[in-house]
MARZARO-705148 format. One record per atom (N, C-alpha, C): x, y, z. Coordinates in pm, whole numbers, plus 50000, padded with zeros to 5 digits. Atoms other than C-alpha are relative to their C-alpha. Layout:
REM residues N
XYZ
...
END
This chain:
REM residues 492
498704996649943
300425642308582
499934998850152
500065001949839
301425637608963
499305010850057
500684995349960
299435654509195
501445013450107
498704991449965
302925672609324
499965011949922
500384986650055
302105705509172
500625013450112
500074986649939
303385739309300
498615009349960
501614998049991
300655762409339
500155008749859
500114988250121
302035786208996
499024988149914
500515010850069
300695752308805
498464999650048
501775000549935
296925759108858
499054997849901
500885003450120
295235751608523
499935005149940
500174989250085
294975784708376
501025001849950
499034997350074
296555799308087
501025009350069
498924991149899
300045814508191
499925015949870
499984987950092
299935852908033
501395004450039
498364991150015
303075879107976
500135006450105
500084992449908
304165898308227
500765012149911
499674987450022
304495934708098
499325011550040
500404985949906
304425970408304
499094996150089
500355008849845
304295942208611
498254997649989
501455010849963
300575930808511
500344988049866
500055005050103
300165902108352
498665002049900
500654995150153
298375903207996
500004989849897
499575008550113
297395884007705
500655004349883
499684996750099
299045883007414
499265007549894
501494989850093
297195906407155
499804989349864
500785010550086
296685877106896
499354989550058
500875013249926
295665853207165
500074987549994
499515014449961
297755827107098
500574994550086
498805004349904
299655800507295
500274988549978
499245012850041
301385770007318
500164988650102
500225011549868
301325737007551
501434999350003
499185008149925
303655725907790
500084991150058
500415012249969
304425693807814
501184993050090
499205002549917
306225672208083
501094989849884
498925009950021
309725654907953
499964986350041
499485010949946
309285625908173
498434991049951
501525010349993
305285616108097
499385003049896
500644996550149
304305633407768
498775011550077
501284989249959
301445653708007
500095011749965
499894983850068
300615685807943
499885010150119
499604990649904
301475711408189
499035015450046
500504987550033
300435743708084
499445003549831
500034999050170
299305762707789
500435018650040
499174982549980
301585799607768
499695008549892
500404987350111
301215828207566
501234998149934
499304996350141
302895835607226
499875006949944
499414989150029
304475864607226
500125004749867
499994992850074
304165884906905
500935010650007
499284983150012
305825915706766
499435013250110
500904986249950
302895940406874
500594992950193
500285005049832
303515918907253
501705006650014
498514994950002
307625926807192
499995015550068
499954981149979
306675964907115
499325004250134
500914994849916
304425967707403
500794998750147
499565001549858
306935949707649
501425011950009
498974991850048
310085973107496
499415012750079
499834986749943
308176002807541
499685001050134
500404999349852
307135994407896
501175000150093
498304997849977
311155992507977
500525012649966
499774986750015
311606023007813
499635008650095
500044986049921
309546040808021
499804998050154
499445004049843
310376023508350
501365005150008
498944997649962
313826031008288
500225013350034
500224982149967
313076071108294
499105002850114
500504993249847
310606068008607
500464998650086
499465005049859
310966057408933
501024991950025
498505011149922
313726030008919
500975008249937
498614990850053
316196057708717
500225013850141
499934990049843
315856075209129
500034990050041
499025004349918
316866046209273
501295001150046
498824999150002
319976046009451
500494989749994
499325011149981
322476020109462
499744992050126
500315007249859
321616014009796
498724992350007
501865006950005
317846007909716
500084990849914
500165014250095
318475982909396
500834993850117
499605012649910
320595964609642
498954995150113
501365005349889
317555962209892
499434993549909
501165001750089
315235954509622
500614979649975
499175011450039
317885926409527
499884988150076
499905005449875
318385912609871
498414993750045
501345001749939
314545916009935
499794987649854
500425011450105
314355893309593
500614986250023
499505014650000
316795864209699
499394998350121
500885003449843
314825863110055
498524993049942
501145005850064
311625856009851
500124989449911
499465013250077
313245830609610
500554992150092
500075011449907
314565812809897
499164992850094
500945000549897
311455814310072
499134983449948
500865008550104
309585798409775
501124993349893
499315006450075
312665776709636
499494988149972
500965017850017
310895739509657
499415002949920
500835001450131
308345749409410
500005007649930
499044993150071
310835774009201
500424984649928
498985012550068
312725740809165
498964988049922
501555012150051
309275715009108
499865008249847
500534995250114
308625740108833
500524994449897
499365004550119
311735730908614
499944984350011
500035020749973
311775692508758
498675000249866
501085004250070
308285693908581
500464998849855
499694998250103
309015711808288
500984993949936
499065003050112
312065705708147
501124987950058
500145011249949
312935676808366
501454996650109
499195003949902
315625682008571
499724990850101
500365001949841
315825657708877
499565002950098
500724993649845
313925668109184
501595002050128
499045002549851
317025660409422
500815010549937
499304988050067
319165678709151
499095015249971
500714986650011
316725708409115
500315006150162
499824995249846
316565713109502
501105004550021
498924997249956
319925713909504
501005011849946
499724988950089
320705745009305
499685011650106
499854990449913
319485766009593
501565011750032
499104993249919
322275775009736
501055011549900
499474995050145
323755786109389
498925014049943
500494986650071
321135806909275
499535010750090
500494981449861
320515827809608
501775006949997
498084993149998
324705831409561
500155008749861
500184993250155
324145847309218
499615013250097
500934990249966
321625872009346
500155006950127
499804993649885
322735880109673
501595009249973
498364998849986
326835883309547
499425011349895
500104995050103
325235905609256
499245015650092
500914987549913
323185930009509
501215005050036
499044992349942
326625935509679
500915010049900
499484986750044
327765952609380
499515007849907
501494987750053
324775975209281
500625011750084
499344985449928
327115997409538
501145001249974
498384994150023
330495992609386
500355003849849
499574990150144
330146012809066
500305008750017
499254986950022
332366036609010
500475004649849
499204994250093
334006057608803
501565002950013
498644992549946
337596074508758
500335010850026
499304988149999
339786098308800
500725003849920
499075009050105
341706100808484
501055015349988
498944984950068
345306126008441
499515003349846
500494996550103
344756142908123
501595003449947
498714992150068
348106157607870
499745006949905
500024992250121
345446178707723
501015016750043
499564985149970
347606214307668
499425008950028
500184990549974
347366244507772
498835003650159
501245000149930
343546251107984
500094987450064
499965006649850
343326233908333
498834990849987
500785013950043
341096201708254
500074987150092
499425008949927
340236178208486
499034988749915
500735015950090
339196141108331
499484992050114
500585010049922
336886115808509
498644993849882
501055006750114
334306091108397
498794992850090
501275001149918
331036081408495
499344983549948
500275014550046
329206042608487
498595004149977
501274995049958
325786051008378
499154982049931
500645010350095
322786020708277
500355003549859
499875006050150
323416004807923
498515004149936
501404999250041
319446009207909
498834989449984
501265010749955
316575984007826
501034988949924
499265014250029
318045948607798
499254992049953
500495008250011
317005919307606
500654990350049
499235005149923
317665892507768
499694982249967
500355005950019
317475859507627
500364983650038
499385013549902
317725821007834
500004990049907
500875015050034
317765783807745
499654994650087
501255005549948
315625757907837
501164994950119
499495012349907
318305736608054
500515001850096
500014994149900
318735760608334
498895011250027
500984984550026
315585784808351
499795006850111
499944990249859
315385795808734
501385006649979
498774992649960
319295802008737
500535006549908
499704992150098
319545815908413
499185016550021
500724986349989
316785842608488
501085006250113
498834993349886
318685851408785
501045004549963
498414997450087
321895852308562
499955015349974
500044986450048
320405878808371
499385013850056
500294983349942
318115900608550
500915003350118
499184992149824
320135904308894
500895007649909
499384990250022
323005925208731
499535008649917
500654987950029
320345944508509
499565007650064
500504987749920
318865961308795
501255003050096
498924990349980
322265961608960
500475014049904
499484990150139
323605982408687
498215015550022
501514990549954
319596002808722
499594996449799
500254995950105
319135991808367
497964993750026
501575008049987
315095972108269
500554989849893
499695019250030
314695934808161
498855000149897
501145010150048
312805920907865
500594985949979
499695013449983
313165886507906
499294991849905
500755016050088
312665856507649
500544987750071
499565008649979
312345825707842
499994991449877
499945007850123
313065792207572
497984995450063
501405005150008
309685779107518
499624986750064
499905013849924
310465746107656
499814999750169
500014995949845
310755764008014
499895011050027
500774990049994
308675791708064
499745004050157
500505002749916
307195785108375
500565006650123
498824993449850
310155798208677
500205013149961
499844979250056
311125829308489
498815008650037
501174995750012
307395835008479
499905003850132
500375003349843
307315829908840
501075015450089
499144991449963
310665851408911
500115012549947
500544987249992
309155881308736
498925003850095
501244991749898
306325881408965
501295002150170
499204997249812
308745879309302
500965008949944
499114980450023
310895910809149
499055007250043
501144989849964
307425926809180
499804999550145
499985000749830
306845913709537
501415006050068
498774998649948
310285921809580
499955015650016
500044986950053
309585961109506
500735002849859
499574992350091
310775964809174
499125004449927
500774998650056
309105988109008
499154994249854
500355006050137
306655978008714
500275004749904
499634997950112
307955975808411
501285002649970
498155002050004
311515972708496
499914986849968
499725014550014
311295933408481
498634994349857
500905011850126
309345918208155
500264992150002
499825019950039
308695881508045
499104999049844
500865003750066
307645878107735
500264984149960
499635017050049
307315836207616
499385002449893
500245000550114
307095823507316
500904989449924
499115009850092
309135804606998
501085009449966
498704990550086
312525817206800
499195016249949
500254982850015
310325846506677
499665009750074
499904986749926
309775863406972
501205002650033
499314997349945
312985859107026
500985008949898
499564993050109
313755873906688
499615015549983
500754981249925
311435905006765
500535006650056
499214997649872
313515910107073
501545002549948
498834993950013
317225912706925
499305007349880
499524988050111
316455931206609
499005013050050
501084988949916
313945956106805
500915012149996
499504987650034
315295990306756
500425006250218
500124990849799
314086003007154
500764986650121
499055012549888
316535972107302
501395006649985
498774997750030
320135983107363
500954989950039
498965013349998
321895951207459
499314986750003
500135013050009
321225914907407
500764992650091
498755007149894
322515894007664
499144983449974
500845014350069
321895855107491
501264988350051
499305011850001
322625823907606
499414988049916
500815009350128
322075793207388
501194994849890
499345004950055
323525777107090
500575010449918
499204990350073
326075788806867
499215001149873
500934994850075
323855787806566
498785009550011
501134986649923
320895809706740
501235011450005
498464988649923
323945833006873
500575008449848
499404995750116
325085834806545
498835009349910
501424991050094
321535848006351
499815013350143
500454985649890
320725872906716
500995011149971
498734990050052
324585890206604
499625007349930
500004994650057
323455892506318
498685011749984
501174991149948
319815908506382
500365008650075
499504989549924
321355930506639
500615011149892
499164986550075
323535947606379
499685014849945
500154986550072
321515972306231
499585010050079
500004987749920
321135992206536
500854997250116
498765004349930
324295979006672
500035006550172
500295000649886
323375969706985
501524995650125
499035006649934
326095958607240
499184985550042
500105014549996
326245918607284
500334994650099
499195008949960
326995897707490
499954980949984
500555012150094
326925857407376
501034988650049
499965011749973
327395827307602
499384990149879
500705005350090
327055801807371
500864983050021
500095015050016
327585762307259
501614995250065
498285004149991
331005740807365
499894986749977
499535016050002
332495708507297
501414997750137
498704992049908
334865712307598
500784983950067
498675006749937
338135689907655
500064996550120
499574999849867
338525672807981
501324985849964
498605003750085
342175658607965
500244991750122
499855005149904
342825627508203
501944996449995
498725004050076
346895623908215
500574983650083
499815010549926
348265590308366
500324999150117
499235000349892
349575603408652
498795005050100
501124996149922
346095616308799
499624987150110
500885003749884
344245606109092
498344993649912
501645005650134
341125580108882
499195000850141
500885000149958
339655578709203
499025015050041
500234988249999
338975614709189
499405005749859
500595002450123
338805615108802
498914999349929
500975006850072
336825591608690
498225007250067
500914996249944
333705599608914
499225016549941
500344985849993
334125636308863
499395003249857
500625004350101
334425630208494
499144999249915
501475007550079
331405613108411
499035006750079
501134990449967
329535638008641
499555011049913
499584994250098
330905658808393
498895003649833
500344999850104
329285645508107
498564995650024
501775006049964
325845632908235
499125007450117
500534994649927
324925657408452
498685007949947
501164996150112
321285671508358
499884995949884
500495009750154
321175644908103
500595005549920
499454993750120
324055661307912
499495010749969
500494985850075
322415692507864
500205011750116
498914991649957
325125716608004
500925003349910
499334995850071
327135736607755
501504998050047
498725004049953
330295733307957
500264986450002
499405017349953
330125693307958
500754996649958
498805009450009
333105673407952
500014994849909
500085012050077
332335654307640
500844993149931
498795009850114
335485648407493
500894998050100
499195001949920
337225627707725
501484995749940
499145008750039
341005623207659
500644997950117
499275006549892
342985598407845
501424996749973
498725006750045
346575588507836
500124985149981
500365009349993
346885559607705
500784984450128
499295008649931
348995538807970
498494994050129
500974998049978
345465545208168
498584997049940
500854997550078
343155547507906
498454989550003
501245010750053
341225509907883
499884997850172
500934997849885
340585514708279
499445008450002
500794991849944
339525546608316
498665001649881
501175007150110
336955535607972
499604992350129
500755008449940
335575507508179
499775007250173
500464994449867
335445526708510
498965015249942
501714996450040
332915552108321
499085000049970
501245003950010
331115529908147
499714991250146
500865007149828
330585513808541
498685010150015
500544988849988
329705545608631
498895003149916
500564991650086
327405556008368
498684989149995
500835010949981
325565517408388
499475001450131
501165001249866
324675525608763
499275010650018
500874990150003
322795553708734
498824998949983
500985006050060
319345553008757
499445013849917
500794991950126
317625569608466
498514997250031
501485002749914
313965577208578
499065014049987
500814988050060
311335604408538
500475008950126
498814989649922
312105639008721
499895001450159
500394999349851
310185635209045
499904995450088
499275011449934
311395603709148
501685003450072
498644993949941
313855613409436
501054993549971
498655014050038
315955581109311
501085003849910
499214996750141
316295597608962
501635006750007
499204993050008
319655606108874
500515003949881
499744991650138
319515610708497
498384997949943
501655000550018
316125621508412
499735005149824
500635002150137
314315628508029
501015017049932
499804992850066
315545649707747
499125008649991
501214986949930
313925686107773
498434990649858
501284997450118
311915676007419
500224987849895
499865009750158
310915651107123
501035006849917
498774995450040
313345675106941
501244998350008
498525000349948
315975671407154
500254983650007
500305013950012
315035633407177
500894998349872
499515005850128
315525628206811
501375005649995
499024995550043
318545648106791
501424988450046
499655004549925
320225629807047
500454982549959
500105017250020
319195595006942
500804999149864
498694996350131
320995605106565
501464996350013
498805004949955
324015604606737
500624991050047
499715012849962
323945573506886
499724995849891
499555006450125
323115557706577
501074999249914
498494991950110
325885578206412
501524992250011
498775007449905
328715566906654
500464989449971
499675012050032
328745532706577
500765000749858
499364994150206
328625543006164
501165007350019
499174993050008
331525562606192
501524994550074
498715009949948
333625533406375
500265003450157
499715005249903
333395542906734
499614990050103
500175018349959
333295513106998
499045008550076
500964996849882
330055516107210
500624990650098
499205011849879
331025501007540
498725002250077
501285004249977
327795508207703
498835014649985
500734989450002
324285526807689
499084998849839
500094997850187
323425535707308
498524996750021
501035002150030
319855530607374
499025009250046
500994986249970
316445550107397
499124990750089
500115009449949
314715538007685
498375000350015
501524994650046
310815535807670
499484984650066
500915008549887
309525506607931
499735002150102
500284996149874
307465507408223
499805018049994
500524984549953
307505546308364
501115006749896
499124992550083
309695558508121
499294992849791
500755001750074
307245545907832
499665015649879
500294992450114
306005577307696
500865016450049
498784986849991
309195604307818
501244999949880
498954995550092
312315612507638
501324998650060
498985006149911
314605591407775
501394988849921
499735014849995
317725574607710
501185000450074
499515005449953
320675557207828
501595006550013
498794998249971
323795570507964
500954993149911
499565006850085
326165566707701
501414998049964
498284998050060
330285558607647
500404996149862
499185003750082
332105556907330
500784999949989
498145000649994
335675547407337
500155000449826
499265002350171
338275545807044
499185010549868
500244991650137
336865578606868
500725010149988
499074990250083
338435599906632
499695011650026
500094988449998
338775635206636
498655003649889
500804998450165
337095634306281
498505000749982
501595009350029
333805616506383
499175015650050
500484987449996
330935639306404
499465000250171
500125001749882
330175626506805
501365008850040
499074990749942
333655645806880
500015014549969
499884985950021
332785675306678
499025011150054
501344986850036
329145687806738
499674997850143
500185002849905
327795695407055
498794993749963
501405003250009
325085671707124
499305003750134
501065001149875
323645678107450
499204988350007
500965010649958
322825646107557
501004991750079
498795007649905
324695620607826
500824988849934
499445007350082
326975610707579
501265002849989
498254999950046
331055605607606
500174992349904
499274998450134
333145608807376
501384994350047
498765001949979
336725590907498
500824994649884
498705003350095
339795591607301
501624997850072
498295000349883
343625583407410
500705007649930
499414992250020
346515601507353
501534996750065
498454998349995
350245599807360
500725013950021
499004989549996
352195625907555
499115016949986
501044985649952
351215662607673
499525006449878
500314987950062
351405684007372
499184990249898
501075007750082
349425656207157
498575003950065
501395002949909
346645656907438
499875017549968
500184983450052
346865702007415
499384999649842
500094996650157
346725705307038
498744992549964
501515004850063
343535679706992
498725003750102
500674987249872
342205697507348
499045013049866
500384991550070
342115725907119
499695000449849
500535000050155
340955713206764
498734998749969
501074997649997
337945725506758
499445012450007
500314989850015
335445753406692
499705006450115
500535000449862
334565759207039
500965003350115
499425000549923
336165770207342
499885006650146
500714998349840
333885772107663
501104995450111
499345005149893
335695750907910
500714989449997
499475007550010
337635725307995
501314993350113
498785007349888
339865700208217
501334994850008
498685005349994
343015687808317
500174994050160
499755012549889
343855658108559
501504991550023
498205006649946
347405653208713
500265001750124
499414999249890
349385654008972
501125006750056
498904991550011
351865671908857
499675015749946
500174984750016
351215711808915
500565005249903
499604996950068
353505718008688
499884999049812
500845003850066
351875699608409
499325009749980
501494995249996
348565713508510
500095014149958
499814985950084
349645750408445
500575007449909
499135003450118
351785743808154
498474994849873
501065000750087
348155730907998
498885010450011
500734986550016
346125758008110
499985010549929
498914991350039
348545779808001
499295001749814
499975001550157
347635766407625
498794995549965
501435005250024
343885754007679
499245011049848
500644988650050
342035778607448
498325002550103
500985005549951
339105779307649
499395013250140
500724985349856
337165809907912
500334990850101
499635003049879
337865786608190
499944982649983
499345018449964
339935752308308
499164996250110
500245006349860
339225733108587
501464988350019
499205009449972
342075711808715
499984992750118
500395014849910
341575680408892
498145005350101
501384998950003
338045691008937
499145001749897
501054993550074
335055694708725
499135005449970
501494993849994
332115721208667
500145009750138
500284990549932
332485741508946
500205015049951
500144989350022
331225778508927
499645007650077
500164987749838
330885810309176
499675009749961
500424986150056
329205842809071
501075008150036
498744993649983
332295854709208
501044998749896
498885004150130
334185838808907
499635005849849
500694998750133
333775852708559
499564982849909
500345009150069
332435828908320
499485000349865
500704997650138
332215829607928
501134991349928
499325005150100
333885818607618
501215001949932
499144995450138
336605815707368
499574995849830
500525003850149
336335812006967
498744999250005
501224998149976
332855805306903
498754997850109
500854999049945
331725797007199
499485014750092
500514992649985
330905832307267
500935011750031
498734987849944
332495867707398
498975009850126
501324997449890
331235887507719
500594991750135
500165007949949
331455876008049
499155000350088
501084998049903
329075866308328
501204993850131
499225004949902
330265862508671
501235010650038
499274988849987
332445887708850
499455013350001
500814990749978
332255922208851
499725002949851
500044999050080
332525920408500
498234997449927
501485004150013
328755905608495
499345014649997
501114990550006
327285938508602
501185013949914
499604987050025
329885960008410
499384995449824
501015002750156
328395942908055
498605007449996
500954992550011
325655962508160
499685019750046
499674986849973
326845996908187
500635009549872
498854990650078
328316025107960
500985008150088
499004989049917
331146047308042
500095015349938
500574986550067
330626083608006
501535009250029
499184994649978
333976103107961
499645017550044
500524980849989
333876141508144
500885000349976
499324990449995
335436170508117
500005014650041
500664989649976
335596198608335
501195008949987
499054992249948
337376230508319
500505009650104
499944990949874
338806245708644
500315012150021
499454985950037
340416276708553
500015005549873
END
């Protein structure tokens, strides 16, 4: 592998981090990590067990009753502050970590900075604005005054995927220690490595040990982790099938949820839009991190008066891109996280054709020269497909549009929304009036109009229908991690 190494990448096995030392797993297994773009092998991580679950649970438990349950609001916000100062310090080889691993771009990894110190810094500022109320009461008789109190939710599981793993950790732990709750963390197994990294700089940061866990591992630690008795909320991002089995594991000690999860998400081009604004944005849309973004654009519809340009102006787009391994500053669509995700991926392009839609360009897996033994393929358009086909229905995560046309607004709404799914989604006009006339009827946690993908820790951000319930983002992020405690006092 390149000699570009951050210094966490040092040869040795990576262990757990629980009650802030790290530790091996108590069976002593682990598992290789291998690069997306070269087949190398990275690391080799621990695999997390039950007994490793129970050991990181109860080490949250009883962090949450020492020293960080006497923090004040004022001190988790230092602690916070003192944590995005150290992640920005050491962002370059925060970001090399996932380039390696799970293969983001280098230029695109770098460039996430500014995003994930805005998480963590916007999330410290409101570790001081919990409150409570004041509430009238119409109980009779005896003088009763009502108010309510925000106290921690308690120990959190907290579970990422592979295709954001620095800014996902950040997602979840910054408003757990806002809130004062403790973190056990399952990074995905595919991207271990940053989380790993961003539990140790909580510790440099002062948080006490055993507020922040990491345990790694496969689906069963992550299965350990929601049905665990000593966890009181799940906070999971990931697919809607995972999402769907953690619900149900949660139930029998009915945990509170929260459940970002899968999308097929609508971006709606109408004829009257701006293509040079569009198109570009678009197909950033859908090929950004190699398709593996739950919010992506993949079902493009176009009007059709429009339709067979703004097709050939994405497959342009989508043909100049260079596709390239992750640490090549050139790259701009770099390897699928995994042979898994490989095969899955490549299915669908086969599929596409079988099922009658037109390839116009891409459809291939690409494996010459430096892209020989990665997990790579080709930026991909399909025009002229049906609602029906299984490329419009399932998410694939992979850089693969989906364009269909459409006659007239409420045709383009109604197949917008025919689907199980309802993360996100676009709309492209010119006419305001339009644009909030489709919003209006999107089904969907959040539009974008005449833009695409932008997000602000200041903005909430979650789902409709199955793609999940919950939100992140806002203040609502750190109130998913709180209870509300109704008083009652009597004055006279």
């Amino acid at each position: 592998m390149t000699d570009i190494r951050p210094a966490f990448i040092d040869g040795k096995p990576k262990q757990l981090l629980i009650g802030g030392r790290f530790v091996d797993p108590v069976a002593g297994e682990r598992f290789a990590s291998t690069s997306p773009s070269t087949g190398e092998h990275v690391a080799d991580i621990a695999l997390a067990g039950e007994e490793d679950v129970d050991r990181a649970v109860a080490a949250a438990r009883a962090a949450l009753d020492g020293p960080w349950s006497r923090f004040t609001p004022a001190e988790r916000q230092a602690v916070l502050l003192r944590l995005a100062d150290l992640v920005d310090a050491e962002f370059d080889d925060l970001a090399l970590l996932d380039c390696i691993e799970m293969g983001r771009p280098i230029t695109a990894s770098r460039g996430l900075r500014s995003m994930v110190l805005r998480v963590i810094r916007h999330i410290a500022g409101q570790a001081t604005a919990i409150h409570g109320e004041t509430l009238g009461n119409s109980f009779p008789g005896t003088e009763l005054m009502s108010f309510t109190l925000r106290e921690p939710i308690g120990v959190v599981g907290a579970i990422i995927p592979w295709n954001g793993p620095l800014f996902s950790a950040a997602w979840k732990i910054a408003p757990a220690l806002a809130a004062g709750c403790t973190v056990v963390l399952k990074p995905a197994e595919d991207a271990s490595l940053s989380p790993l990294r961003f539990g140790q700089l909580c510790l440099e940061a002062g948080v006490p040990e055993g507020v922040v866990n990491i345990v790694t591992g496969m689906g069963a630690t992550g299965a350990a982790l929601a049905s665990h008795p000593g966890i009181d909320k799940i906070s999971f991002t990931g697919s809607c099938e995972t999402g769907q089995k953690i619900i149900a594991m949660s139930a029998g000690t009915v945990k509170r949820v929260t459940m970002e999860l899968g999308g097929k998400s609508p971006n709606i081009i109408f004829a009257d839009a701006d293509l040079d604004l569009a198109v570009p944005a678009s197909a950033i849309g859908v090929f950004n991190n190699s398709g593996q973004v739950c919010a992506a654009g993949t079902r493009l519809f176009v009007e059709r008066p429009v339709y067979d340009e703004v097709v050939a102006r994405i497959a342009a787009f989508a043909g100049a891109l260079k596709v390239g391994p992750s640490l090549d500053p050139e790259t701009q669509v770099g390897p699928l996280v995994s042979a898994k995700q490989y095969a899955r991926v490549a299915s669908f392009l086969d599929e596409g054709p079988r099922e009658g839609a037109r390839l116009v360009t891409g459809g291939a897996r690409l494996t010459e020269g430096a892209l020989a033994n990665g997990h790579f393929v080709a930026p991909t358009v399909f025009a002229d497909v049906g609602d029906d086909m299984r490329i419009a229905r399932e998410e694939i995560f992979g850089p693969v549009a989906s364009i269909m046309p459409f006659d007239g607004f409420d045709e383009a709404v109604d197949r917008a929304n025919a689907t199980r799914f309802g993360l996100a989604g676009g709309v492209w006009t010119r006419d305001i009036t339009k644009a909030l006339a489709a919003v209006k009827r999107i089904k969907a946690g959040t539009v974008w109009v005449n833009h695409y993908f932008a997000m602000d820790p200041a903005v909430p951000f979650g789902g409709y229908k199955m793609s999940g319930f919950g939100r992140e983002g806002g203040f609502e992020h750190v109130e998913n991690y709180l209870n509300t405690k109704a008083v009652w006092v009597r004055t006279s």
